[in-house]
N, C-alpha and C positions, 0 to 999 in steps of 0.2 A: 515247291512244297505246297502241299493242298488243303483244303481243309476238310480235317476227317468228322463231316456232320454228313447226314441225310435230309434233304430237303426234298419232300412230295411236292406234287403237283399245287402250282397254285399258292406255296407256300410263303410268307409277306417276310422278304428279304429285310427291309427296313426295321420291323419290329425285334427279328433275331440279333441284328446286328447292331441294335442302339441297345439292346440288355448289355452285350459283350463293351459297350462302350461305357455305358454306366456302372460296370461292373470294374472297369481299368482293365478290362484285358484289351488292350488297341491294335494287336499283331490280330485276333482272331474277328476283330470289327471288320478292319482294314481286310481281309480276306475272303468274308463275306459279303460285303460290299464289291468286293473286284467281282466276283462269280455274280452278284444283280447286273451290273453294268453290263459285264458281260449277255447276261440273260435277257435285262432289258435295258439296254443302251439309250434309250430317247427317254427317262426317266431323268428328271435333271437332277433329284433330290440324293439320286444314288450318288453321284459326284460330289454333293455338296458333304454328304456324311465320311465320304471317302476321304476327301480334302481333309475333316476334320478329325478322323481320327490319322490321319498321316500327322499331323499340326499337335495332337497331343505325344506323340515320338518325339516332338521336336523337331520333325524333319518339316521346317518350314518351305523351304524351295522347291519342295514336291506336292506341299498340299495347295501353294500358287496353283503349280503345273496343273494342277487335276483340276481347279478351279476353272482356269484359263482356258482349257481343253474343253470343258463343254459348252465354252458359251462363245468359241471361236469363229465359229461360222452361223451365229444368230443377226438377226434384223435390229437395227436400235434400238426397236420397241421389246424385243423379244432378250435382249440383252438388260435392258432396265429391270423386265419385270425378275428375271434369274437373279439380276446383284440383291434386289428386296429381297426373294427368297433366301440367297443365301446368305447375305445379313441377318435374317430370322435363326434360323439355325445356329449360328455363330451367337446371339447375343442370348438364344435360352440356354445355351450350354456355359456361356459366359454367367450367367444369373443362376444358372443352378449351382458353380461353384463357388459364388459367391455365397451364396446360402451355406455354404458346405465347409465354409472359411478357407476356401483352397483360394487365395487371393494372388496369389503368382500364374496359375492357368487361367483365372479370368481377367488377368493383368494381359500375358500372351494372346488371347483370345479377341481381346479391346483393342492392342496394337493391329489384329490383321484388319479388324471392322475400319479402323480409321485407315489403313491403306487402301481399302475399299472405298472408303467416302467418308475425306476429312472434315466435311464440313457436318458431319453428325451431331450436333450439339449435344443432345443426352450421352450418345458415346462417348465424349470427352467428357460429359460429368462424373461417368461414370469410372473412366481411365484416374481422374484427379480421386474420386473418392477413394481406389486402390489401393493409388500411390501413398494415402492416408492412412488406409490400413494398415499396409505393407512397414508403414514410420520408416519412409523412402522419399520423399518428397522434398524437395529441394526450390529454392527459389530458380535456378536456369530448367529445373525441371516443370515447373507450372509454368515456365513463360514456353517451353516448346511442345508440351500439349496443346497449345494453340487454344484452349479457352477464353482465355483474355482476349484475346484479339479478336476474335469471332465474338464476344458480347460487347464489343464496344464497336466494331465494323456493321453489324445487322443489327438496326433499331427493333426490328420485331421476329422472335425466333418459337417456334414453337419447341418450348423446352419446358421441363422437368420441374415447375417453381421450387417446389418440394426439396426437391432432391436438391435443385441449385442452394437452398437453404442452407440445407442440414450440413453440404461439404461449406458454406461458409464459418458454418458457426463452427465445425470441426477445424476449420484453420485456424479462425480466431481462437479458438482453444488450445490449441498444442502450438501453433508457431503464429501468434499473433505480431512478433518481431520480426519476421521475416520481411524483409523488404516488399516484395510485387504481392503481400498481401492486401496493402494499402490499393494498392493498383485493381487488383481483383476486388473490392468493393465497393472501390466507385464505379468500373463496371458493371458491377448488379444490381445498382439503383434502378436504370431504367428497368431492369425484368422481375422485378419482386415486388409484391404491394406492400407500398409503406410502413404502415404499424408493424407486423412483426420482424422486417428488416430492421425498422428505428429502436427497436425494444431488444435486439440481438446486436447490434451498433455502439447502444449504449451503453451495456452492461460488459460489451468487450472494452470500452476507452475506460471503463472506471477501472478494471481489472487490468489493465496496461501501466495507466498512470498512476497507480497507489499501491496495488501487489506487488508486480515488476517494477514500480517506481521508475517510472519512464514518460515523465509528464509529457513530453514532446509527440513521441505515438501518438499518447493519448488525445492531444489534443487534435490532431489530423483525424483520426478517428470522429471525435464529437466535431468537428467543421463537417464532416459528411454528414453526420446526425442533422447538424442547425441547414444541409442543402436539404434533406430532406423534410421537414417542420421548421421553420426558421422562426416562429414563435410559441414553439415548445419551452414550459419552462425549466422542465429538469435537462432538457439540452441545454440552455442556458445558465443554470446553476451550475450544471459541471462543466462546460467551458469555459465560463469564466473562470472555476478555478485550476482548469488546465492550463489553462493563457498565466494564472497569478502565478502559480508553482513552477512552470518552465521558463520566468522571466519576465514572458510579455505582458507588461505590466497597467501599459495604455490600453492596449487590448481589453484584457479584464475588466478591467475597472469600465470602459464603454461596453461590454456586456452586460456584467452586472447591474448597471444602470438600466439596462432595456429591459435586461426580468424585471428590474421594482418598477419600471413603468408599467409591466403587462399586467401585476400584482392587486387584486380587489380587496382578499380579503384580508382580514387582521393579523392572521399566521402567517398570508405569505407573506407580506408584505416585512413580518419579523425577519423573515429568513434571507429574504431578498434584500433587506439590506443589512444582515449580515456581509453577505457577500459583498454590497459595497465595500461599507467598512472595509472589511477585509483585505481589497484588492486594494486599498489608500493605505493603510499600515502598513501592507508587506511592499509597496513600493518605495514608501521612504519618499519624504519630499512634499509629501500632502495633507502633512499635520493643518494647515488651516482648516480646510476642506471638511477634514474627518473629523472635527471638532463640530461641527453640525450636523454631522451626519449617526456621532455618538449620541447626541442631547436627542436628535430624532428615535435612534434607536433606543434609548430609556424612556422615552417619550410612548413610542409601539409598545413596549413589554412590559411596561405599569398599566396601559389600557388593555393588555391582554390577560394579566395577572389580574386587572379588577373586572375580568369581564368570564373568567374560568370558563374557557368551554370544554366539552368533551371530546378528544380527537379520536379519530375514529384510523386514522391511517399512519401505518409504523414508520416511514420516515420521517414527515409529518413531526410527531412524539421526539424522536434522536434528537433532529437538527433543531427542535427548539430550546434543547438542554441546550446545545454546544454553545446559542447563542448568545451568552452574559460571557464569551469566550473571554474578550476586549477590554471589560471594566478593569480587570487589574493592571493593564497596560498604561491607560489614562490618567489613575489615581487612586493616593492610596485612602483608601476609605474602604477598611477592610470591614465595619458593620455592614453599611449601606451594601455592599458591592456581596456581603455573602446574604444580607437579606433578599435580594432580587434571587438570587440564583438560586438559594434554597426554595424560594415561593413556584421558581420554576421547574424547581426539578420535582419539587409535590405535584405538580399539575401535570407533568412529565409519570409522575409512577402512579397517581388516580387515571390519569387517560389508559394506560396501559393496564390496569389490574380490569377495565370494562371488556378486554380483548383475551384478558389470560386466568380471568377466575378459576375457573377446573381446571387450568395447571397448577398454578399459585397454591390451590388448596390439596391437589395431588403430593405435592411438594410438601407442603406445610404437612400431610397429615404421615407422609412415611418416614419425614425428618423427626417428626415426634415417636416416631417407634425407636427408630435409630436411639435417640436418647434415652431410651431405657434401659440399655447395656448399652451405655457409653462410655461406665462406670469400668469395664474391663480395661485389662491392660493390652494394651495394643500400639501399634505404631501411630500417628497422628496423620492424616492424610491431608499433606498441603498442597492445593493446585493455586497453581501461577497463570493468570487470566494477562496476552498481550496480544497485539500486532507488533510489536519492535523488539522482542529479542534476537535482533539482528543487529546491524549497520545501523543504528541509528541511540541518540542519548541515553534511553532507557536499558539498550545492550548494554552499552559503554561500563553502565553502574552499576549494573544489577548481577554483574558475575560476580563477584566475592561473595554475595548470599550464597548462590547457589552454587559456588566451589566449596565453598566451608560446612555445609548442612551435616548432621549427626545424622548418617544415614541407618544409623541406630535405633535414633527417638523416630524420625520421619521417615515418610514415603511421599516422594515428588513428584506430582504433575504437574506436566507442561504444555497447556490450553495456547497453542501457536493460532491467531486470529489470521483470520486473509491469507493462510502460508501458500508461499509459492519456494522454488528453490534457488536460490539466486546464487547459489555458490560461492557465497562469503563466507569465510572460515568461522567467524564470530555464530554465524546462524547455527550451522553444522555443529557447531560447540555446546551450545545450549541441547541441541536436541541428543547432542549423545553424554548431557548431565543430567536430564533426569530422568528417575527412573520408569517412568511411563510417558511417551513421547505422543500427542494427538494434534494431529495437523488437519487442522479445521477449514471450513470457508466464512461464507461474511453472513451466514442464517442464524441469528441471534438463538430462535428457537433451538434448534439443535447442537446448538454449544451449551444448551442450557439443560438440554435432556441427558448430553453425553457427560457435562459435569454431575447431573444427579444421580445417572445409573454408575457413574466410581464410586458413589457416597464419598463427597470429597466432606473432610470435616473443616476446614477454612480457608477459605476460598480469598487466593489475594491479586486485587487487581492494581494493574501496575502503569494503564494508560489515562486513565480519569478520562475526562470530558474531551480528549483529543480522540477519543475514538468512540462514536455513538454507538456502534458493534455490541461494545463490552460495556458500556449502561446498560442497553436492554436489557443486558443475561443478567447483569448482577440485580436488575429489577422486576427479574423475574424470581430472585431467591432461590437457586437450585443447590445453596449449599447454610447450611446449620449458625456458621458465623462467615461475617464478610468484612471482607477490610481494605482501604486503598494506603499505598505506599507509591511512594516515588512518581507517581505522573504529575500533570498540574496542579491539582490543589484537590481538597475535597470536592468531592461531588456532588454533596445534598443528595443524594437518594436517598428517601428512609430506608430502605431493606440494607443498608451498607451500616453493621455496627460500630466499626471503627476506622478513624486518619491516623497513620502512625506519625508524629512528629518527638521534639525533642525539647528542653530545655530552653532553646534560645528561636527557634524560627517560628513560633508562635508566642504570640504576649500569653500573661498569665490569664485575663481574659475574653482572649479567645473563645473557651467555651461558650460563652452567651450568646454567640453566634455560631456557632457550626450545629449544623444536625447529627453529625457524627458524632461517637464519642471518641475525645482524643487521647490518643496513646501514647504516653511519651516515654521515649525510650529512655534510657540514664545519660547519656554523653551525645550522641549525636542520631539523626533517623540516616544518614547515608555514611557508611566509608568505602574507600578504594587502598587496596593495597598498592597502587601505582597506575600509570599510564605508557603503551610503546611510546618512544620517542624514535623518531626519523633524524633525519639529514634537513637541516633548515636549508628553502630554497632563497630565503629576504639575505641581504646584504644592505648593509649602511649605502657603498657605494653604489649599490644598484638603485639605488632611492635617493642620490645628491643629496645623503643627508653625512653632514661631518661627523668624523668620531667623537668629538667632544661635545656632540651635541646632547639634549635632552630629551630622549625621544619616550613621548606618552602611546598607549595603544588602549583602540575601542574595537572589541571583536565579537561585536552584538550582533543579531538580528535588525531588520528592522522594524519589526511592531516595538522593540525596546528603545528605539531613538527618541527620548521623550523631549521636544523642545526647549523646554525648559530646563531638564539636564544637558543639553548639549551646550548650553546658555553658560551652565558653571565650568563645565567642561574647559568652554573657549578662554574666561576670566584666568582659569588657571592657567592655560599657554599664554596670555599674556602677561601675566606677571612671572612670569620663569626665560630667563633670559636665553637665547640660542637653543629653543623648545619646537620640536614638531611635533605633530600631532597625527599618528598613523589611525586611518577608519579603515576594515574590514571585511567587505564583505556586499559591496557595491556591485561588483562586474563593471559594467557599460550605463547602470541604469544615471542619467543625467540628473534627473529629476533632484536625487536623493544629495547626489553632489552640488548642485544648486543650494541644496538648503542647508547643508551645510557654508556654504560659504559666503550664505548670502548673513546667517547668526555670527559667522567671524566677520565679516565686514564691520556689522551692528555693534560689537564688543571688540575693535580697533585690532583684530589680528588679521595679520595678510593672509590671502589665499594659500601662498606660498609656503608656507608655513603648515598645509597639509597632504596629505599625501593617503591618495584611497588604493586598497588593496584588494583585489580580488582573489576567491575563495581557491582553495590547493584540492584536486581531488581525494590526498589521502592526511584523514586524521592524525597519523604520527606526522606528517611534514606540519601540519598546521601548527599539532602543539609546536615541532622544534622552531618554526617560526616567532614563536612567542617572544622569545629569549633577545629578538632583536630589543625587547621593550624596557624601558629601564621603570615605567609604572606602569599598572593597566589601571585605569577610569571604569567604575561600572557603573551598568546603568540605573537607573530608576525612573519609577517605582518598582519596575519591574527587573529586578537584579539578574545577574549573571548565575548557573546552577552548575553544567558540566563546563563552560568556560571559569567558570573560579575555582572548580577544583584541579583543572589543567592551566592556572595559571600558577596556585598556589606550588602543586607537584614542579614545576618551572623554576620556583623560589625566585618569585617574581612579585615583589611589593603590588598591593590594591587598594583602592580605593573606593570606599562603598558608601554609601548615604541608607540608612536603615527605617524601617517604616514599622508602622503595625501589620502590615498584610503579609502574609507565607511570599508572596514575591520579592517582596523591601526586604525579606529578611533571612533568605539564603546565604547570600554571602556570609552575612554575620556571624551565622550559624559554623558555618566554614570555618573561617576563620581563626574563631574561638576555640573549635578543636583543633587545629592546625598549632595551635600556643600564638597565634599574634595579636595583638591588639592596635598595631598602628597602624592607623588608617580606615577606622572606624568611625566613622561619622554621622552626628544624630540629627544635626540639622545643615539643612544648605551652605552656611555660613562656615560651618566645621568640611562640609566635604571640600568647598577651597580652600583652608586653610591645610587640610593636611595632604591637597594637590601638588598645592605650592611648595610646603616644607620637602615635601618627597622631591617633588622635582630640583632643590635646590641644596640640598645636604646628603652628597654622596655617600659619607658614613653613614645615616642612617638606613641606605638602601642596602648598602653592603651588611648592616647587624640584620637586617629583616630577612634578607636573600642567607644566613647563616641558618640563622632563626627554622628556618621554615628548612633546610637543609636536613641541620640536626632531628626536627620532626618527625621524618620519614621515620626515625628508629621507635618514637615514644608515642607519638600523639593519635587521641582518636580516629580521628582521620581519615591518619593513611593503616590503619589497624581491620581487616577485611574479617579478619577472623573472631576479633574481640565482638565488633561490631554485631555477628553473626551469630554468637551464643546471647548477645541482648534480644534478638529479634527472636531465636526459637522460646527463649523465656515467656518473654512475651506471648507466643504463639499458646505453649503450655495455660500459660495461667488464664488466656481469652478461654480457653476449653473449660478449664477449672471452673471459672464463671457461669460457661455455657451448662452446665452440666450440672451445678449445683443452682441454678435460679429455676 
């Protein structure tokens, strides 16, 4: 077959025949191309275009042939300079499809370049960037592009920085889990300069270890960060808490200690021993330690608080609220302990109104139009501000709201902080209850603009001070009324109008210290219609504990191991005859078991006598665990929240010592709606007395364990729904206020 063109004298074969190639016709490229070669055969370029439109047919083992063919009987040097050329051709037809998003022909095109000459570094960044496009890329697939190997074999390559970047940060983005990702970034230290390598490093280990909740990653991650700056502080900050959150506990706590060494000024120096701190609570075991290291830390944040400065930098602002995190843990001295935090969270929302004035008053002035027909009837628009409507305590509780809402009176939004998709059914749950779903990132700013432009009209945040994300926005004001429920405690922002609580988990006054105003609901601020329950994996005999024994359970955290409680704890195992004592939630860490045993030695009970449990992966095994227990001990000051309402649903007698602080006084709170009253105790002296009696008058455990049985049917409680026309009431008449003041 011929090709039916007319070609004059002189006429530029190449030019006609790379139109017909860019055009996709490749049967009339390939044919015009045979007739140059033909015409002029010592042209080498005609071959190479020949090769290449053979190769987009797919006929690969011909477009070799036509390659191999003209360079057959060349001279080495004459052979080199043909592979260059024809590498060129290859790679702008490869780069023009690239442009063109045809990522499969330039994927084909990069496989022949690298048959041609594997050691082409940009060719293989280019092949991996592809396979990125392509969402083909596999981890046995980056190890046989040979990238890896080739940036860790040749210390110096003349590559692509750029380009090697942007495919890191693109892995780090989409398959940051991937195994040989890790692999692939510690060989690209040597070929990238530092700062924005360590600034794409770090912002992937935080996004590992807190979004994907995979502190381990993350911590591998930020050890590359500390090889690259090894007295960088915010690599230091965040690995230490990568090291705290994934266990390593020595680890941490010898990080953190080297940021408060590098530490000058007054802020860091707050923040940085937060981190101490922090990394001595959560290991359990170093209560002495940390009791110096609190008194230092009130010590920094009264000279910080009398010294007001103005922060100029938004992390900076966050981590200083967070840091009055610990007082409640310590003691309960609920004035003092809300006076620091609210003094800090003022200096906290004046530092930030220097940074956000013309939003703040952007805000302020369209919020005040809104309220001038607000006065119509209309739906009430409530957004839910979190990072944890997932897997985690604030999921757990916060689904009966939002199963129950009168999708009548309201319209729901649901502000997903930091969302990634982890495919836990609890997440997925949430996002397909309410009725507008926005799955945000960790830019305060833009969770604050995208809450202003819903005209959300109350805005409820549900992490408090566990998440500095969701301060910023609520301190930025992007919604008409604001209010915290269910996270740790009030927050002291002023822009936050209301703390929902209830009846019994705040004293009456309370108010003379909160900044908030408090809302109390009629009967309780949290219920649960119930809990899954699993398959218990604890057995008596797997524990050498006898059946007739007396078995106590503590299934706290450890920032709640308060020495002093563990002190009554122990009093009680010994005077309770053939009593063990199960703790919860150790692993391996030694330390923490030390100190335990070292307060039972001190108060004449054997070691033997307890027995530490390590954590179950799924929450229904943990609660059915529970059951082995015939009391649970809580803690103080800092009480038990989703563990006493999963002990109660158990119908499983407790023991609580109650305080004046929202922490002392969860339980209680519980309780009271649950119908029990025993085992409520107001001072030290009452929490062993009614240790003891529980541990040693079986009837009374068997009326309690009825008690809390028959509940499920009456009690506030376990009532999800009752609970949930208290909270839209409420919601209602905040607007009523809102609207008439």
């Amino acid at each position: 077959m011929t090709l039916d063109v007319s070609l004059t004298h002189n006429t530029n074969y190449h030019e006609q025949g790379y139109q017909y190639l860019i055009q996709g016709d490749y049967y009339q490229a390939q044919n015009l191309y045979e007739q140059a070669i033909a015409a002029e055969p010592k042209i080498k370029s005609h071959y190479w275009y020949l090769g290449l439109a053979l190769l987009l047919q797919r006929q690969e083992a011909e477009a070799q042939t036509t390659w191999l063919m003209a360079m057959i009987e060349g001279e080495s040097e004459e052979v080199e300079q043909w592979t260059l050329e024809l590498i060129q051709v290859l790679q702008t037809e490869a780069e023009r499809r690239f442009e063109i998003a045809d990522y499969s022909t330039a994927w084909l095109i990069r496989q022949h370049i690298q048959e041609i000459q594997p050691t082409d570094i940009n060719n293989l960044l280019h092949l991996t960037q592809l396979a990125i496009k392509q969402e083909t890329l596999t981890n046995e697939q980056l190890i046989d592009i040979g990238l890896i190997s080739l940036l860790k074999t040749e210390p110096s390559l003349d590559l692509d920085a750029d380009l090697l970047l942007q495919i890191l940060r693109d892995i780090l983005d989409a398959s940051p889990l991937l195994p040989v990702s890790l692999e692939l970034t510690a060989a690209c230290i040597p070929h990238l300069p530092p700062l924005p390598l360590l600034c794409l490093l770090l912002r992937a280990s935080v996004t590992v270890a807190y979004s994907l909740q995979q502190p381990e990653e993350g911590t591998r991650l930020a050890e590359l960060c500390l090889a690259i700056d090894p007295k960088n502080p915010e690599v230091l900050r965040h690995l230490s808490a990568c090291y705290q959150n994934s266990g390593k506990h020595s680890q941490g706590i010898e990080i953190a200690k080297q940021y408060y060494s590098l530490m000058e000024n007054l802020l860091d120096k707050v923040q940085a021993n937060h981190m101490v701190l922090r990394g001595l609570m959560q290991a359990g075991g170093y209560w002495q330690e940390a009791i110096s290291v609190l008194q230092r830390h009130e010590s920094l944040m009264l000279s910080l608080i009398a010294e007001q400065p103005i922060l100029t930098d938004q992390p900076h602002m966050c981590r200083l609220l967070t840091s009055t995190f610990f007082f409640p843990y310590w003691r309960n001295e609920a004035e003092s302990n809300r006076l620091i935090h609210n003094q800090i969270a003022k200096l906290f929302q004046s530092s930030l109104q220097n940074g956000a004035d013309q939003l703040k008053e952007k805000y302020h002035q369209q919020i005040a139009l809104r309220k001038s027909s607000a006065n119509q009837v209309k739906k009430l628009k409530i957004g839910y501000l979190s990072a944890y409507l997932k897997r985690h305590s604030v999921g757990w509780l916060a689904r009966w709201l939002f199963e129950y809402h009168n999708r009548d009176r309201f319209e729901i939004y649901g502000y997903f902080v930091s969302y990634k998709d982890t495919n836990h059914p609890l997440q997925e749950w949430y996002v397909n209850q309410v009725d507008q779903v926005r799955k945000l990132g960790t830019n305060s700013w833009e969770i604050a603009e995208q809450i202003y432009q819903d005209e959300i009209d109350i805005l409820i945040d549900l992490d408090s001070i566990t998440l500095d994300i969701s301060c910023e926005v609520l301190a930025l004001k992007p919604a008409p009324v604001q209010v915290t429920w269910l996270g740790w405690d009030a927050s002291g922002i002023p822009t936050i109008d209301y703390y929902i609580a209830d009846p019994y988990v705040l004293p009456e006054t309370a108010q003379n210290y909160y900044q908030e105003k408090i809302w109390r609901l009629p009967e309780t601020y949290i219920a649960v219609d119930g809990f899954e329950v699993g398959v218990p994996s604890l057995r008596r005999e797997h524990l050498d504990i006898p059946d007739d024994a007396v078995v106590y359970l503590s299934a706290q955290g450890n920032y709640k191991r308060h020495p002093d409680t563990v002190r009554l704890q122990m009093q009680i195992i010994k005077q309770v005859p053939n009593s063990y004592f199960l703790i919860k939630g150790f692993a391996n860490e030694e330390a923490a078991k030390d100190f335990f045993r070292q307060i039972a030695s001190e108060e004449g009970v054997s070691g033997k006598q307890l027995r530490f449990l390590p954590d179950v992966p799924l929450e229904a095994v943990h609660r059915a665990n529970l059951s082995i227990a015939d009391v649970v001990l809580d803690t103080y000051p800092y009480n038990g929240a989703t563990t006493t309402l999963e002990t109660l649903w158990m119908c499983i007698p407790l023991v609580t010592r109650v305080g004046q602080q929202f922490a002392a006084r969860n339980s209680y709170t519980m309780m009271v709606n649950a119908g029990v009253t025993e085992g409520i105790a107001w001072t030290d002296e009452e929490y062993v007395e009614w240790g003891v009696r529980l541990g040693k008058d079986a009837a009374l455990r068997q009326k309690i364990a009825w008690v809390l049985y028959q509940s499920r049917r009456t009690a506030p409680l376990w009532n999800g729904e009752r609970f949930s026309r208290h909270m839209e009431e409420a919601y209602e008449e905040m607007w009523q206020r809102y609207i008439g003041s």
